[in-house]
Residue, then its C-alpha position, 0 to 999 in steps of 0.5 A: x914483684x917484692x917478697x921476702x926470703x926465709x932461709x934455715x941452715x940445717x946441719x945435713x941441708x939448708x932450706x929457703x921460702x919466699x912470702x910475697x907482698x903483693x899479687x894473688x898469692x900475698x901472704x902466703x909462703x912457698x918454698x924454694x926449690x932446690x937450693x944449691x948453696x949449702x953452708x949446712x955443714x957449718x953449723x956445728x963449727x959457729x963459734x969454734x976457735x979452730x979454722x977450717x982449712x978449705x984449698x991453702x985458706x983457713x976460714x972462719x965457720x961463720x965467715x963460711x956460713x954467711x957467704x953460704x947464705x949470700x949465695x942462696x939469696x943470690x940464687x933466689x934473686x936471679x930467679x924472680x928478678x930482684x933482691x928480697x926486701x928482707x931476708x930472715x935467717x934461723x938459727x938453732x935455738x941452743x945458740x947463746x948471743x956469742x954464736x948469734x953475734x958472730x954470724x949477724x958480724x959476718x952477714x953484714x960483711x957480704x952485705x946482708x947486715x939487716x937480715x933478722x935471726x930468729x930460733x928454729x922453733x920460733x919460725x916453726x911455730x909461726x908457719x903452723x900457726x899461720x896453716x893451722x887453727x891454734x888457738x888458747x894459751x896451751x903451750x906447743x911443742x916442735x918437734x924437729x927431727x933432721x939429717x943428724x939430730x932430734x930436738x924437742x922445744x916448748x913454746x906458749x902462744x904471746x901476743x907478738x905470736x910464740x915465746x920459747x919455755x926454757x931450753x930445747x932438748x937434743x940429742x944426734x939419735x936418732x936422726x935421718x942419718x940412722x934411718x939411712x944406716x938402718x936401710x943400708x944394713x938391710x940392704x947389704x945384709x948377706x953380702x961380703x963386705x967390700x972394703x975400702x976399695x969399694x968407698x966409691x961404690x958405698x957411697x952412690x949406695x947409701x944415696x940410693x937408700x936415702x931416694x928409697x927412703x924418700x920413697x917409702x914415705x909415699x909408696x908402700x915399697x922401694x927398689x936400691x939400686x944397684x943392687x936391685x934390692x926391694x924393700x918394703x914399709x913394713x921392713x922398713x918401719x919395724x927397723x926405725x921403730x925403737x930409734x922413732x921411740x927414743x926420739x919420743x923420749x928426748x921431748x918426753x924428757x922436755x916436758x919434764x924440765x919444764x914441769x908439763x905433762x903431755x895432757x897440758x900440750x896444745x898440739x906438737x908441731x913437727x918438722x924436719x926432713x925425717x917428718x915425712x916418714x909416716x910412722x914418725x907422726x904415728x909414733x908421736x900421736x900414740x905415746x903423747x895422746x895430743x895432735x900433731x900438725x905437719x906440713x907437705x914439706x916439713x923439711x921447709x916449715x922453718x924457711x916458711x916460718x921464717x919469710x912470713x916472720x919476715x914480712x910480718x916485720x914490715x910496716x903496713x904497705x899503704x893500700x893504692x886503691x881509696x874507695x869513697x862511697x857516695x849515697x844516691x836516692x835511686x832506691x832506698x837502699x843504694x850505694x854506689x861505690x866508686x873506686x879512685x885508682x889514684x887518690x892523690x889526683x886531686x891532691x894539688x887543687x885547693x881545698x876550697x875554690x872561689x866562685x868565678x867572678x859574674x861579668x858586670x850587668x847594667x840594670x836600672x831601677x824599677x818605679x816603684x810607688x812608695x808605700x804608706x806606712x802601716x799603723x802599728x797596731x797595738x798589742x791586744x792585750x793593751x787594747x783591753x788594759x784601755x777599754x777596761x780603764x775608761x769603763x772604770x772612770x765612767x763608772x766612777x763619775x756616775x757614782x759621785x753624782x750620785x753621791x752628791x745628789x743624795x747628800x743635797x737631798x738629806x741637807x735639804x729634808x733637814x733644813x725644812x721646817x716641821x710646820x711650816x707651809x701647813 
């Protein structure tokens, strides 16, 4: 089945989404889980000079984040069977063309040279938008809050879909991380430190309390192991408080730059894998006054973002079903629709094709009596122009008689003598 793939790299953990192109699910994007590959670590070094030295090789950090990124997509083709038709990548929105251009150079080189990078934020803009109702030219905020930094980014809605407004703020606090060193320092609070000696055993520590972090988000109250320490949301929530309001402060310094006000915002999209603390959503609301939008998992909305980035970059599919509809006079309002699996099946019959030739048939000629020819009768008008004509040359001939009779008449009255014959 084609799909596309969505991958966003972040610093603490990477993140990939596929949107399928056919199916029931068309469209829609959904996130994959878990990725194993993580080339997070090296996002941070892109377009340092300074090798990084793995086992007696030095390598490049974007050498190491494609082959990180070939291997998720590797992962993710193994799953479903076939490699995607294509594959975006997200990138922070900090970066300049130099950092974009080494990473593109260095996909290419584990043969993912036309996979697309976008910003972060872009891709984040774009999955909101596809699950929630944006509308106007207000401009949004997102609001990415991560394993080890904040960043606040302004965008305007344009017709090819969002549009970044000037540069992203950042900061490294707070982050996740300083929500894991807060949960620590409660945990431990009261107890002897336990040295280095004991790094093993931090360590497995600091896991547990990021799993209870996890868990505070959807239960009001979490259990560390080893240590058997119970903790609950409102503890853990009076500690992150102040950091959650210096993060407010890194967007807050975002608007300024670019001469808005929190009242002009449309909504502020928030993501990240720290977004799903309840209290982050909270905090936001109350010192913005304006919605924010986040997802079940934010931690995914960038990969998401991006795979339906990606497939909306594709041509058009051409649609296999041609559906004609033919008019029937059963009722007066009847149309029958009847659906062609294959359109092209009359492809190869001419367009227009010649009637089959009749066989000969003898026949012979009837008798037939010719007919007389019928007189052509005149126009009525013309009749009436000829009667009209000889009534007039009657008239005339009579009145000439007339006339010559009366001149005789005079003549003779004339030549008569008075007397004579008295």
């Amino acid at each position: 089945m084609p799909y596309t793939l969505g991958i966003d790299v972040g610093a603490s953990r990477a993140a990939a989404a596929i949107t399928r192109l056919d199916g029931p699910h068309r469209g829609a994007p959904h996130p994959v889980s878990p990725v194993s590959a993580d080339p997070g670590p090296f996002v941070g070094r892109i377009g340092d000079d300074v090798p990084i030295v793995l086992g007696n090789r030095q390598h490049n950090a974007h050498e190491l984040m494609a082959t990180g990124i070939d291997r998720i997509v590797e992962q993710v083709a193994a799953h479903h069977g076939d490699r995607p038709v294509r594959v975006t990548v997200t990138h922070p929105s900090t970066w300049g063309p130099y950092r974009i251009d080494l990473l593109r150079e260095a996909l290419s080189r584990v043969g993912l040279g036309d996979s697309v990078l976008v910003p972060e934020p872009l891709a984040a803009a774009t999955a909101a938008a596809a699950r929630h109702r944006i509308d106007g030219p207000a401009p949004v905020a997102v609001y990415d809050i991560g394993g080890s930094s904040v960043t606040a980014t302004l965008l305007r809605p344009s017709p090819g879909g969002f549009e970044i407004i000037g540069r992203s703020e950042t900061a490294e606090h707070p982050a996740g991380a300083d929500f894991d060193d807060e949960l620590v320092a409660l945990v431990t609070a009261g107890r002897p430190d336990p040295g280095a000696a004991a790094w093993d055993d931090l360590q497995q520590l600091r896991q547990e309390c990021v799993q209870a972090k996890h868990t505070l988000s959807v239960a009001p109250e979490a259990v560390v192991p080893p240590l058997q320490v119970r903790v609950t949301r409102a503890e853990f929530e009076e500690l992150i408080r102040p950091l959650l309001h210096q993060g407010v402060d890194v967007l807050l310094r975002a608007l300024s730059n670019a001469g808005l006000t929190p009242e002009r915002l449309g909504a502020v999209v928030l993501v990240g894998g720290s977004a799903r603390i309840p209290l982050v959503r909270q905090v936001l609301g109350e010192r913005l006054r304006r919605p924010v939008l986040v997802d079940g998992a934010p931690e995914a909305t960038i990969a998401a973002g991006a795979a339906l980035m990606a497939s909306r970059s594709l041509p058009e599919p051409v649609n296999p079903v041609a559906e004609t509809v033919i008019m029937a006079k059963i009722t007066d309002e009847t149309v029958v629709l009847f659906p062609m699996n294959d359109p092209d099946a009359f492809d190869d019959e001419p367009a227009t094709e010649e009637p089959p030739a009749r066989p000969p048939v003898e026949t012979e000629p009837p008798q037939l009596v010719p007919a007389k020819p019928a007189l052509a009768a005149a126009p009525r008008g013309r009749r009436r122009r000829r009667k009209a004509s000889r009534r007039g040359l009657v008239i005339g001939v009579i009145f000439l008689l007339l006339v010559v009779a009366c001149a005789y008449l005079v003549l003779q009255y004339f030549s008569t003598p008075l007397g004579g014959g008295l």
